[in-house]
N, C-alpha and C positions, 0 to 999 in steps of 0.2 A: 275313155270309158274304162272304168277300172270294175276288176270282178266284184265288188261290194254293189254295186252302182247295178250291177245285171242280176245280182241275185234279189233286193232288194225289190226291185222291181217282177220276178218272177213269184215270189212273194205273196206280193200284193196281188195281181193276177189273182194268184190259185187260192191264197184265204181267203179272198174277197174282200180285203178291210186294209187299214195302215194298221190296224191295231191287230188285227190278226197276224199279219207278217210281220208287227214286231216280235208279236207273242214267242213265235215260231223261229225267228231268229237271236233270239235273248238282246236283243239290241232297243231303245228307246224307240217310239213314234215319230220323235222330229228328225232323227238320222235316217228314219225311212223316208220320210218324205223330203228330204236333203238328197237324199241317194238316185231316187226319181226324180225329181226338179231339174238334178244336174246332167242325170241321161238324156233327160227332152230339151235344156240347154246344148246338149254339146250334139246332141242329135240333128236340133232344131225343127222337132215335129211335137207334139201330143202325143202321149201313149195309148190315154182313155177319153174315151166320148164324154162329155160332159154331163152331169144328171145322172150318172149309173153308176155311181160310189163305188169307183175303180173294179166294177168286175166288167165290162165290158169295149174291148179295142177299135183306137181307129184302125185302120186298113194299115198306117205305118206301126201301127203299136204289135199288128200280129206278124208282120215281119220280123219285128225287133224280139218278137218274145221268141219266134220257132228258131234265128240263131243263137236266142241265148238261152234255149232249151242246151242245142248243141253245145255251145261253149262250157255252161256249168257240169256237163255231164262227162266230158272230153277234160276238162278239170279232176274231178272227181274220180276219172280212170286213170289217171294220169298219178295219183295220190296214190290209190289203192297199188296199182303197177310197181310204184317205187317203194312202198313198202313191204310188198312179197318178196320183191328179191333182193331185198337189203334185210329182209327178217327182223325189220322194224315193226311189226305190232308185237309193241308195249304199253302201257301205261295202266290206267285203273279205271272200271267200268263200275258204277254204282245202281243196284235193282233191288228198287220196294214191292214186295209182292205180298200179297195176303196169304194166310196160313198153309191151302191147300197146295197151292203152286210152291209157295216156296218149302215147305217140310216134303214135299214127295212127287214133285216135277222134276224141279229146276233142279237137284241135285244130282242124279242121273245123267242132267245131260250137260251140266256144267262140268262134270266131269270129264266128259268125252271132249267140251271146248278144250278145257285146261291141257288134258295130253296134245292137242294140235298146235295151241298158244299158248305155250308155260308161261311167255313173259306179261301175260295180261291178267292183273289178278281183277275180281269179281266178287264186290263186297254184298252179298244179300241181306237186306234189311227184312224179317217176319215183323206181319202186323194186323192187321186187319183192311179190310178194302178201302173202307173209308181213309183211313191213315197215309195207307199206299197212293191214293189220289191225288191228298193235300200233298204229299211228298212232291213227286211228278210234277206239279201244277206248281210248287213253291219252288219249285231246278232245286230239290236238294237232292236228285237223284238222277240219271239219267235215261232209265226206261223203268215203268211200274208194270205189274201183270196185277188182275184184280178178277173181283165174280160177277162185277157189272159190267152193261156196257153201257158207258160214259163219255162222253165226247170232247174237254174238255177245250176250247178254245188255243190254237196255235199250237197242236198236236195229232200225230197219228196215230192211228187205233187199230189194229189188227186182231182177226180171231187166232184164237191161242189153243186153246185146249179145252174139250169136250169132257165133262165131267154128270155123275148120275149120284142122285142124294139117296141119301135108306135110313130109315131107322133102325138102331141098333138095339139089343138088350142081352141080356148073358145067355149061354147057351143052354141053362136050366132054367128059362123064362118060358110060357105055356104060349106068347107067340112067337119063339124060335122056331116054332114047327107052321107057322105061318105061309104062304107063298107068296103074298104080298098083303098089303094096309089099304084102307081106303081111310078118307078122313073120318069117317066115325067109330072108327078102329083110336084113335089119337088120344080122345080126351077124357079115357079111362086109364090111363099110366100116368107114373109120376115122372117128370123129367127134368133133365139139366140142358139148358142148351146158349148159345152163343149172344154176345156184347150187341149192341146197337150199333157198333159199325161195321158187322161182319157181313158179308155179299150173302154168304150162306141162309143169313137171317134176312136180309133183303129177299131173297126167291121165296123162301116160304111164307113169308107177307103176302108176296104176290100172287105166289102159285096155287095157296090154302085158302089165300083171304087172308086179311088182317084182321078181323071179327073172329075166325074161327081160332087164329094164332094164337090170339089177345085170349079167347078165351082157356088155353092151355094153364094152367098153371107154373110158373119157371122160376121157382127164386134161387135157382143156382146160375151162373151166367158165365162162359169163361171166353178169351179172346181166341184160343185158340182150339182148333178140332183136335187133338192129341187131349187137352185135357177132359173135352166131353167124353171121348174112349174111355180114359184113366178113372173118370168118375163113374160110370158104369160098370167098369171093372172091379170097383173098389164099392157097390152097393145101389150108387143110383137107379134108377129102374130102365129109365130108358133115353136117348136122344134122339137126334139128326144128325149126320153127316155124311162126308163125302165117303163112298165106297173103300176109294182108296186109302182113307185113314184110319179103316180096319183092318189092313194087311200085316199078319204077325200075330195078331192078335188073337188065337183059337180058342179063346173063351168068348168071345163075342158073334155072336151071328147079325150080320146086315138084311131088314128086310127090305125090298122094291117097293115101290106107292105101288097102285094100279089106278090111272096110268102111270107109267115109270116119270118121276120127277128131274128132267133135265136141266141143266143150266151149264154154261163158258164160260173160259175165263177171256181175258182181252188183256193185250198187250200195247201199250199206249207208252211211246216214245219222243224225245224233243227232239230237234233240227241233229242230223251227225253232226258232232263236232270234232270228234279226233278217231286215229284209223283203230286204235282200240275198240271203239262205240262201233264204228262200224261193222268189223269182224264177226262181231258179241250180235249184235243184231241179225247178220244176215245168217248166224249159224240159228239164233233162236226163230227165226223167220221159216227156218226151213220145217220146222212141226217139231213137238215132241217124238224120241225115239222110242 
């Protein structure tokens, strides 16, 4: 029983599918089902009841899963252990995130990684959410942060970071002296605001309506929240965005909706594969500081 042969089959277990546990472990369909075959060969029991499309065990299958709970995890300590004290986390960690997280999260606290783990550098890709997903979903990254939450098959998904939308306009605009908006406050300003694949444009679809959105006028559109600030700064009348990317900015006042408009972001990762992914994960796991 070799450890491909146990994880393989843990796998399958916990996504429920072959194709889920391939997803999850970057590896093909028939090496998963090669990988199980050969554990109930060399076992010579079943692992799954038959008719329950691998999510549910015989009586021998939940033995074999709760030692190779232990085994993969005793593994996996065993990985992390030896590269602490060998001060082997090195290599290179790659994160798609959409605009808000990545211009004014993740640098903060990539920062604080970097002084711990000099030797792990950390390439951020800015985009927008949608981009950020296909990224993730196509392995051309190894963990995405975005403004949806998305689930996307043979991947985990954690809450990240709590974020509040406002409208913005200059500070000699007659409703900077506003305390908050309600939507028919809206579709008397003229505005610039975000692409079709931005999350931020997603919640206010949802959150406003798409009716009431749609009926905004917007033919200014930018992928990123820094250049909605920049255009308002420079004449436009008014936007959306995140709170946070109007800090610095003391020409701009941020209003609240009433209610105040919330939305997350989600942090959606593929299988660990090396003790760098690791590290990078369990520091960004632990919350924004």
């Amino acid at each position: 029983m070799i450890f491909r042969q146990l994880e393989s089959f843990i796998a399958v277990l916990e996504k429920g599918s072959i194709s889920g546990a391939a997803a999850s472990l970057g590896i093909s369909q028939p090496a998963v089902s090669k990988h199980v075959a050969k554990l109930e060969e060399e076992l010579g029991v079943k692992l799954f009841k038959r008719g329950h499309k691998c999510s549910v065990l015989t009586p021998e299958g939940e033995i074999v899963y709760k030692y190779a709970k232990q085994i993969h995890k005793s593994l996996e300590d065993v990985a992390r252990e030896v590269a602490e004290s060998s001060d082997q986390f090195t290599g290179e960690v790659r994160i798609s995130a959409s605009s808000i997280p990545g211009d004014f999260v993740l640098p903060g606290i990539l920062v604080q990684f970097s002084r711990l783990y000099p030797k792990v550098a950390v390439d951020v890709i800015i985009s927008d959410s949608a981009t950020a997903l296909e990224s993730i979903v196509s392995r051309k990254v190894d963990i995405a942060i975005i403004g949806q939450e998305r689930h996307p098959a043979g991947f985990e998904i954690h809450p990240f970071y709590n974020d509040e939308l406002v409208t913005i306009v200059k500070n000699t605009h007659p409703y900077s002296l506003k305390q908050s908006l309600t939507q028919d406050d809206l579709v008397d300003l003229g505005w610039v605001g975000r692409t079709s694949g931005s999350g931020t444009r997603k919640v206010l679809e949802s959150s406003l309506g798409q009716g009431v959105y749609r009926n905004i006028p917007i033919n200014l559109r930018f992928g990123h929240a820094s250049a909605v600030v920049n255009a308002v700064e420079h004449g436009a009348e008014a936007g959306i965005v995140s709170k946070m990317a109007i800090r610095g900015h003391n020409d701009i006042v941020g209003i609240p909706f009433d209610p105040p408009l919330k939305r997350s972001f989600f942090l959606i990762h593929s299988a660990v594969s090396t003790s760098a992914m690791g590290v990078l994960l369990d520091f960004l796991l632990e919350g924004p500081r």
